[in-house]
N, C-alpha and C positions, 0 to 999 in steps of 0.2 A: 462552714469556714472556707471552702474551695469553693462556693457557688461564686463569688466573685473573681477569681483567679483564670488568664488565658492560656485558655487549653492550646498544647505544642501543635504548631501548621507542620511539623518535619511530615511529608509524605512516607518515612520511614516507618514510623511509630504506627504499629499495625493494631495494637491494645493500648488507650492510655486510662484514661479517668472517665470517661462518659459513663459506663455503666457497672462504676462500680467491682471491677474484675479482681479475681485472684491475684493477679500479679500484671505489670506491664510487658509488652511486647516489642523490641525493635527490629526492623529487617534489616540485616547486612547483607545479603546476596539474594539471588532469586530461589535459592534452596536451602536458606538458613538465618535462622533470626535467635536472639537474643531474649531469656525471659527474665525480667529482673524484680524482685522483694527483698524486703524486710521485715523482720519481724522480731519480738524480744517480751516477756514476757518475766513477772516475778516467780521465785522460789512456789513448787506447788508442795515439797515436803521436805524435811530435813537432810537427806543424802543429797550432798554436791555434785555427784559424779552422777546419777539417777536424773537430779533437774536438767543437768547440761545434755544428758540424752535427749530427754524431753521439748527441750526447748529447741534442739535442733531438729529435732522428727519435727515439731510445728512448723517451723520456717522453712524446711526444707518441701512442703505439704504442697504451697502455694504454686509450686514451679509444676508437681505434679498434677494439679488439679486441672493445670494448662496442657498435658500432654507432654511435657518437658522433662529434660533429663539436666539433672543436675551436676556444673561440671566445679563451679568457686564459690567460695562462699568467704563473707569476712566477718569477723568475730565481734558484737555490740555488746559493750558490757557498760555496766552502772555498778561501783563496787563501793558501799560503803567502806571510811576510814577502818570500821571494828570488824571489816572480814579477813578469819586468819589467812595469808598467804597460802597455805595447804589447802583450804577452802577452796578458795579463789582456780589454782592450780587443775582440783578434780572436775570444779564447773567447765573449765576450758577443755578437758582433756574427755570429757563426756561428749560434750558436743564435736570436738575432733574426730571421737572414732565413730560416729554415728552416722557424719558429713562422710568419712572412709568409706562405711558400708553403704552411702550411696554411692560410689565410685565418682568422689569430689574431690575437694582438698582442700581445705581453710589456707589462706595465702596471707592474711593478714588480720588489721583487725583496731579497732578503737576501744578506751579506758577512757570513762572520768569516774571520780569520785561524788559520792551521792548518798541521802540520806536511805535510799531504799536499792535493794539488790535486784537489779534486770539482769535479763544474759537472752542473748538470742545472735541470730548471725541476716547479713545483706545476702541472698545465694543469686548466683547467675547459673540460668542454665541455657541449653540450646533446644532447638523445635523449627521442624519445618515451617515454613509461615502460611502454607495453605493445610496445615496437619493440627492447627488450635483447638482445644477445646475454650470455648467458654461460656460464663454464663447469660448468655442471651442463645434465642435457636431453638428452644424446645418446641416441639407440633404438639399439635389436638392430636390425640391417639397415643404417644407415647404414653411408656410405664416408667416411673420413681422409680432409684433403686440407691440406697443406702447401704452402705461398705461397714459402717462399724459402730457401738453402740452409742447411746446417747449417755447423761450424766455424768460426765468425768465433773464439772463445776458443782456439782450437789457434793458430789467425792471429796473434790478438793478443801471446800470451805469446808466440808462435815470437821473433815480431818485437824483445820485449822480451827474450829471449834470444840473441839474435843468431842463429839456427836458419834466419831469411829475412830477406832485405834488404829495405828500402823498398817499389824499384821493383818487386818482385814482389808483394807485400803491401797496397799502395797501391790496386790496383784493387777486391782486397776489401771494402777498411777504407771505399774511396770507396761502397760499397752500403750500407752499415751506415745510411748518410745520407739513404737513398732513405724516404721516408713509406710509413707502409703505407696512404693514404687508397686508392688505388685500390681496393688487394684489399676494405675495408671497405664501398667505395660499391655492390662488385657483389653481397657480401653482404647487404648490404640493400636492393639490386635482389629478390632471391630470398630474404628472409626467413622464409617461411613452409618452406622445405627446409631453412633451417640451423639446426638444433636446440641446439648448444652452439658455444662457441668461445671462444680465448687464445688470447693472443701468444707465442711460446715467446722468454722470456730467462736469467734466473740460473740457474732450477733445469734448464735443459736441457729436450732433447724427453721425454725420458722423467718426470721431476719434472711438468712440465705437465700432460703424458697422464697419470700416477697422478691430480693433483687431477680431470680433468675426469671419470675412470675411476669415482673414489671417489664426487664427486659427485653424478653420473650413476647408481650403481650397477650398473657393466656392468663387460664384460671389452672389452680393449681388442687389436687384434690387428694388430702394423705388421709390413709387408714392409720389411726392409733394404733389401735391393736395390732398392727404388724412391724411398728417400729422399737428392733433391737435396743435393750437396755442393759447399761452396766447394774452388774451386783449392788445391792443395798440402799439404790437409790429413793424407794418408795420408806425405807426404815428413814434415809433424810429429810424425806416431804413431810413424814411424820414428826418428826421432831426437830421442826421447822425450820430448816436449813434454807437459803436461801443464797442468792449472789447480790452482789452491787450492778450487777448487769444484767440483770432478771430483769426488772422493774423498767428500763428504756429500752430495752429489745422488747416486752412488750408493747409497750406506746407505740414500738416503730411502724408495727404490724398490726394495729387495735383496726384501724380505717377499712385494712383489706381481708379481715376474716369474718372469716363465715362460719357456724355453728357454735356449739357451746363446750366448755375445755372443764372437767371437773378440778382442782385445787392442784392434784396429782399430777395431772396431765400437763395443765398452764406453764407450773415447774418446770417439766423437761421440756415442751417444744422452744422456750424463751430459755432456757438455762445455756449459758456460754460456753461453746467446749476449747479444749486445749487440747491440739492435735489429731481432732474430727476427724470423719472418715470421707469420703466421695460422697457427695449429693448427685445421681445422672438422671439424665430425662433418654430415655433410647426409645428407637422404632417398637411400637410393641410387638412387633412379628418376631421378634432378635432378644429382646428384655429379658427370656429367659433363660435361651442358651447364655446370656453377659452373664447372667446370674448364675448360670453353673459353672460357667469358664472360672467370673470370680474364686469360689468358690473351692473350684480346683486348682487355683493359683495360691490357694492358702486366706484367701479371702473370706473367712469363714462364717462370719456376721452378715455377708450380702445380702441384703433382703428385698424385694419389690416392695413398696412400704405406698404406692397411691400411681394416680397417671393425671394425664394433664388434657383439661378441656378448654373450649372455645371462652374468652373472653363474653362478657355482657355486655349490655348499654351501660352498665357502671365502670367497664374497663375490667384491668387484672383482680383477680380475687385468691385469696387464699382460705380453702373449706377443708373441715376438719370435721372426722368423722367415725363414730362408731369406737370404742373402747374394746 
C-alpha cells in the first residue's frame, strides 16, 4: 500500500518509513528529537479497565523499543453504539493510569463510533537523536536477547474460543500490562553494545527478526529451545488454536527461513503478540552482562535466544534451530 507513496525529503525526520521501524523519529535540536506512534488494538478479554492497561503498555512499547521516553500520548478509541458508558469510562481510565506509570499524560484524544471496539493511544516521546535504537545495525557476532515470553496471541484467541478459562489466562493477559520501560532504560544504560532492536507484536518473532535481518543485512540464527514461553500455550497448539495472523506472518517470512519448524514451534514464532517484549542484537562480548542487568532490572524472562551471522549469496536469512 506505501510502496507507492513519497517518502518526507524534511532533513529533520531522522526515522521514517524505509525500514519499516518501531515508531518514527523527528529532530528538533541538535540534542533532542521527537518519537512518534500509534497504535490501537481490539478487546483481548472482558475487563475494560485490564484491556485499557493493556492496550496502552502496547502503544506505549514502540517509543520504548526506540530508546525513548514517553512524555503525550492521545487517546484512539472506536466505541460501538452497545458499549455501556461505564464500560467505555474503565477502558479510558486503564489506559490513563498506565500512560501515569510511564511518567506521561494522556492530553487528549479522538471517538467515532463503530461496529467493533479499538482503544489504543498516538504517544510522543523524546530521545536523543544520536541515542536511537533501531531495527537496522545488528553485526556478525552479536547475540539475540529476548525480554519477555512468546504466546500471548495463542492466549488470547484460546480464551476467545473457550480453549482456556479466565482464571488460568488471566495471569498472562495481566503481563501483557506490564511496560517495557525497564528493559529500555538498561538498554540505554549500555548503548553503545546494543546495535539494533524492536518490540516484537503483530508480525510475530519471526516477522520482526526478518525486518531487523533484512535491514541489517545479515543472517539471523535463533535457538528454539531457548525461547521464553507463556503458560499453556503448547495445551493451545494442541487443541488447535490459532490466529488470523499466523497464516500471513508466515508467508512474510516462508522466502527467508531456513530449517524445519515442527507444528508447535511454526505456532509460536508466527503467532502475533500483543505488547511483546525487546527483540536486541548486542555486542556479544556485553550480551550477557545486558542479560543480567536485564534481569536485575526486574526483567526476568531475558533470555539469549540465537546471534547473528554473515549474510550469503542468497542475502538475509532467517535459521531456525534445534528444539
Amino acid at each position: 500500500m506505501m510502496a507507492g507513496l513519497r517518502r518526507p525529503s524534511d532533513p529533520a525526520v531522522v526515522v521514517g518509513t524505509e525500514t519499516s521501524d518501531d515508531a518514527g523519529v523527528y529532530r528538533l535540536s541538535e540534542d533532542t528529537a521527537i518519537v512518534c506512534t500509534a497504535d490501537f488494538i481490539t478487546p483481548v478479554l472482558d475487563d475494560p479497565y485490564l484491556f485499557g492497561k493493556i492496550a496502552a503498555a502496547n502503544s506505549l512499547s514502540d517509543v520504548y523499543a526506540m530508546g525513548g521516553v514517553p512524555r503525550a500520548a492521545i487517546a484512539l478509541a472506536m466505541f460501538p453504539k452497545e458499549l455501556a458508558p461505564e464500560a467505555a469510562a474503565q477502558i479510558l481510565a486503564g489506559g490513563q493510569d498506565q500512560v501515569a506509570e510511564a511518567g506521561a499524560a494522556v492530553i487528549g484524544g479522538h471517538t467515532v463510533r463503530g461496529q467493533e471496539l479499538y482503544y489504543g493511544l498516538s504517544v510522543t516521546g523524546v530521545v536523543h537523536p544520536d541515542r536511537i535504537f533501531r531495527n537496522v545495525g545488528a553485526r556478525v557476532g552479536d547475540r539475540l536477547i529476548l525480554t519477555r515470553p512468546l504466546g500471548s496471541g495463542l492466549i488470547i484467541n484460546g480464551l476467545r474460543k473457550g480453549a482456556i478459562d479466565e482464571a488460568r489466562a488471566r495471569p498472562v493477559l495481566a503481563r501483557l500490562a506490564e511496560l517495557n520501560r525497564a528493559a529500555s532504560e538498561v538498554m540505554v544504560q549500555l548503548f553503545e553494545h546494543v546495535h539494533a532492536a524492536t518490540d516484537v507484536t503483530g508480525f510475530g518473532l519471526l516477522g520482526h527478526a526478518r525486518n531487523l535481518a533484512v535491514g541489517s543485512r545479515v543472517g539471523l540464527a535463533i535457538d528454539l529451545g531457548s525461547l521464553p514461553l507463556y503458560p499453556h500455550v503448547r495445551e493451545m497448539v494442541e487443541k488447535g488454536v490459532t490466529t488470523g495472523s499466523t497464516r500471513p506472518n508466515r508467508e512474510s517470512v516462508a522466502p527467508l527461513l531456513r530449517g524445519a519448524l515442527s507444528k508447535f514451534w511454526d505456532e509460536l514464532v508466527h503467532d502475533p503478540q500483543t505488547s511483546g517484549g525487546m527483540f536486541i542484537s548486542a555486542s556479544g562480548a556485553r550480551a550477557d552482562e545486558l542479560c543480567r542487568r536485564l534481569v536485575d532490572a526486574g526483567v526476568a524472562d531475558a533470555t539469549i535466544v540465537g546471534e547473528v551471522k554473515a549474510s550469503t549469496s542468497d542475502g538475509p536469512f532467517l535459521e531456525v534451530r534445534g528444539e
